[in-house]
C-alpha positions in Angstrom: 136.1 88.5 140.6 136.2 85.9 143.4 138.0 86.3 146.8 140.5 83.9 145.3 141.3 85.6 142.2 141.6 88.7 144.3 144.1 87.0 147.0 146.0 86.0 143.7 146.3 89.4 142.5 147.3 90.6 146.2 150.2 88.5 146.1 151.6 90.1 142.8 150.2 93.7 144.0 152.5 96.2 143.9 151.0 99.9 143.9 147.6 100.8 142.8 147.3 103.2 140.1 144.2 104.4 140.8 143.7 105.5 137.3 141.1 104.5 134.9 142.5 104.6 131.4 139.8 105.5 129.0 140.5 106.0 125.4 138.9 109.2 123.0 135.7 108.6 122.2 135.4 105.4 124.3 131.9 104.7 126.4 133.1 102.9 129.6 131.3 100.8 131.6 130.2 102.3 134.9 130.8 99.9 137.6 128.8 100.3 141.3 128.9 98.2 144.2 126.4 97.7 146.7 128.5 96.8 150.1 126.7 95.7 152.8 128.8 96.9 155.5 127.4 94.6 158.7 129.2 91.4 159.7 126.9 90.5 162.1 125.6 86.7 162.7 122.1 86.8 161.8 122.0 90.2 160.4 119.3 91.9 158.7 121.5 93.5 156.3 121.8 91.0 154.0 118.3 90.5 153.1 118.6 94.6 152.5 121.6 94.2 150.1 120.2 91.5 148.1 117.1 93.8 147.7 118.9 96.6 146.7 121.2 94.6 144.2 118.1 93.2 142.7 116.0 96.5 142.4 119.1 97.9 140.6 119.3 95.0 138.5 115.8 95.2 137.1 116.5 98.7 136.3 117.2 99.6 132.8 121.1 100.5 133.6 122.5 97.5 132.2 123.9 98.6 129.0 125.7 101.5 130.6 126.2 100.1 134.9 127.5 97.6 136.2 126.4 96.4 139.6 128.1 93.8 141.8 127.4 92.8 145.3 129.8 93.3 148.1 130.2 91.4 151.5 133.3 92.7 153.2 132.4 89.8 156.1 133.8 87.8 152.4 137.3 89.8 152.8 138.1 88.7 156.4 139.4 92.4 157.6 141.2 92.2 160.8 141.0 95.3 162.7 143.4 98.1 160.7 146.7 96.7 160.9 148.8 98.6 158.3 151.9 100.2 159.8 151.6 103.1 157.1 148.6 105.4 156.4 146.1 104.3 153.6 146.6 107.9 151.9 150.5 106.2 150.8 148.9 103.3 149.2 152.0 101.2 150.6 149.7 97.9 152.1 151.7 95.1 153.4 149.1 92.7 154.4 147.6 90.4 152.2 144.2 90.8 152.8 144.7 94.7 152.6 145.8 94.4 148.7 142.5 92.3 148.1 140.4 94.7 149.5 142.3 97.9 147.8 141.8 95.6 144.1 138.1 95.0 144.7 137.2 98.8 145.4 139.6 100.2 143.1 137.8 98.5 140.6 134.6 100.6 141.3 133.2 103.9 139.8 130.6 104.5 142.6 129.2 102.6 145.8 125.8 101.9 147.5 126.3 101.4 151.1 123.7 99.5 153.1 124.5 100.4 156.7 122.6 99.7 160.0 122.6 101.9 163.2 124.8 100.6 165.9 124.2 103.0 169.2 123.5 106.7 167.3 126.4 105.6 164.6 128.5 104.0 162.2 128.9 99.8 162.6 132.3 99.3 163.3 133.1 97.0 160.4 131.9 99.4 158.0 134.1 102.4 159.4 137.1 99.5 159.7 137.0 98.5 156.1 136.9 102.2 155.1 139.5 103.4 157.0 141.7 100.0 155.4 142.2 102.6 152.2 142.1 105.7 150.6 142.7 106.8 147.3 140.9 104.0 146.2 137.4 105.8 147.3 138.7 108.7 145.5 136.5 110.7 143.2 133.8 108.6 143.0 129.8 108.5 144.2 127.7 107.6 146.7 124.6 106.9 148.1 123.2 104.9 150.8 120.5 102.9 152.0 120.3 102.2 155.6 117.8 100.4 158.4 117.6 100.5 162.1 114.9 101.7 164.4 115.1 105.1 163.3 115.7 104.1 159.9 119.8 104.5 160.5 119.5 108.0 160.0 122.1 108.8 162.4 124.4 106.2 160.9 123.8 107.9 157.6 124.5 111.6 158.7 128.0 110.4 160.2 129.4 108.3 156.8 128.6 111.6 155.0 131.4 113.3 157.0 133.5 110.4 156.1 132.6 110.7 152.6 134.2 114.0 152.3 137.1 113.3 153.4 137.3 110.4 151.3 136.7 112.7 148.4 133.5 110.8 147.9 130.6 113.1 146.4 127.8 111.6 148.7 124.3 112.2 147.0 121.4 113.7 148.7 118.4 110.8 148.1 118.8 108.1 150.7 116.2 105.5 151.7 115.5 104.9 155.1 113.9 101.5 156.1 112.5 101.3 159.7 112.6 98.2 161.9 108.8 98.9 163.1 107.2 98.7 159.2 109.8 97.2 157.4 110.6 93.9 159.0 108.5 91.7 160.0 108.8 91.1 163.8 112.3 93.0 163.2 113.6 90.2 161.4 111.8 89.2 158.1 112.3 92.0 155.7 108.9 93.0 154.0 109.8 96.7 152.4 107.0 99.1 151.8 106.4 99.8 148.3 107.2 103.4 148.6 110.3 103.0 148.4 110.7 101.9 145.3 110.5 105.6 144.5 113.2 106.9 147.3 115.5 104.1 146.0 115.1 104.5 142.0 116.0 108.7 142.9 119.1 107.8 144.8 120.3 105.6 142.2 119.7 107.9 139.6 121.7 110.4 141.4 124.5 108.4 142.2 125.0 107.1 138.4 124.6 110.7 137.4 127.7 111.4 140.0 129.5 108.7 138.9 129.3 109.5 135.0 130.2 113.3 136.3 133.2 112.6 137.9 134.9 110.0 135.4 137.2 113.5 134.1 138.6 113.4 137.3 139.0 109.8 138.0 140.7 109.4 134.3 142.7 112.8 134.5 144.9 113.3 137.3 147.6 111.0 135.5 150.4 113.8 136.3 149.2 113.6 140.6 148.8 109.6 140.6 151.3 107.8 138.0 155.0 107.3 138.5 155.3 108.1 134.9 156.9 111.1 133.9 154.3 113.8 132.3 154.9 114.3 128.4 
């Protein structure tokens, strides 16, 4: 879905349901986004994202995953300015609903992070903190780069992660600015890992499957409807 369409649906947004309605016997799609969450000009994210959208593209998921590629530079997030906590789901800025549509929409996420000083980029953390239910329930891995391959970056989003209510997987890849860009710039991945990168994957589409029950059944907690 475009930014547009998704600014269209924020104007008409009223409150997420955070359900996934999935009939008996129905195989859905499992949907995973890989966000890239630096904003920075000339950042060497980008070239990371694209590689990791591609590498899961070429896997043999396609029948069963879905992967789409997420800038949240594209969502124009101001620093948090909701008056009410995320956990209420009661947004009143435009570009707030957008961003609450787009993620809601996922099953599972692949964030490619740098390291900014020992921790988290600020944009990343920002965009996170713009929700919360919508993360709910749902997988993740990550993939992150720095000069020591944004380790320390890694270890803090896993805190955030369980709050979030996000089951965080244990393979990661780690790309270093010394071997895997060229003159820190041109990104030039060793072929190793291929293999860190295929395990993390598989574990965060096994998490993802795992946890549909509870992302499609806590319809009494989440809807306004009465329980029959």
């Amino acid at each position: 879905m475009s930014i547009d369409k998704l600014i269209e649906c924020a104007y008409e947004f009223t409150e997420p349901s955070f359900i996934t309605f999935v009939s008996p016997g129905e195989k859905s799609m499992l949907k995973v986004a890989v966000i890239l969450g630096s904003t920075r000009p000339g950042r060497n994210g980008e070239a990371v994202a694209r590689w990791v959208y591609d590498m899961a593209k070429k896997r043999g998921d396609n029948n069963s995953v879905d992967f789409e590629y997420i800038d949240i530079k594209d969502f124009n997030l101001p620093l948090l300015d909701e008056p009410v906590p995320p956990s209420q789901g009661k947004y009143s800025k435009v570009h707030t609903k957008a961003w609450s549509v787009k993620i809601n929409s996922f099953d599972a996420f692949i964030f490619v992070t740098p390291e900014y000083n020992h921790g988290i980029p600020g944009t990343l953390k920002n965009a996170i903190d713009f929700l919360y239910r919508e993360w709910n329930n749902k997988a993740a891995g990550f993939v992150s780069y720095g000069s020591a391959g944004g380790l320390r970056s890694v270890e803090q989003l896993r805190l955030v992660m369980a709050e979030l209510q996000i089951a965080d997987v244990r393979a990661q890849v780690t790309l270093s600015l010394f071997t895997d860009f060229e003159n820190f710039t041109k990104f030039k991945p060793a072929a190793y890992h291929e293999k860190s990168f295929n395990e993390m994957l598989d574990q965060v589409i096994a998490w993802g499957k795992a946890l549909e029950a509870l992302r499609t059944g806590k319809l009494a907690h989440y809807s306004s409807a009465p329980a029959s």
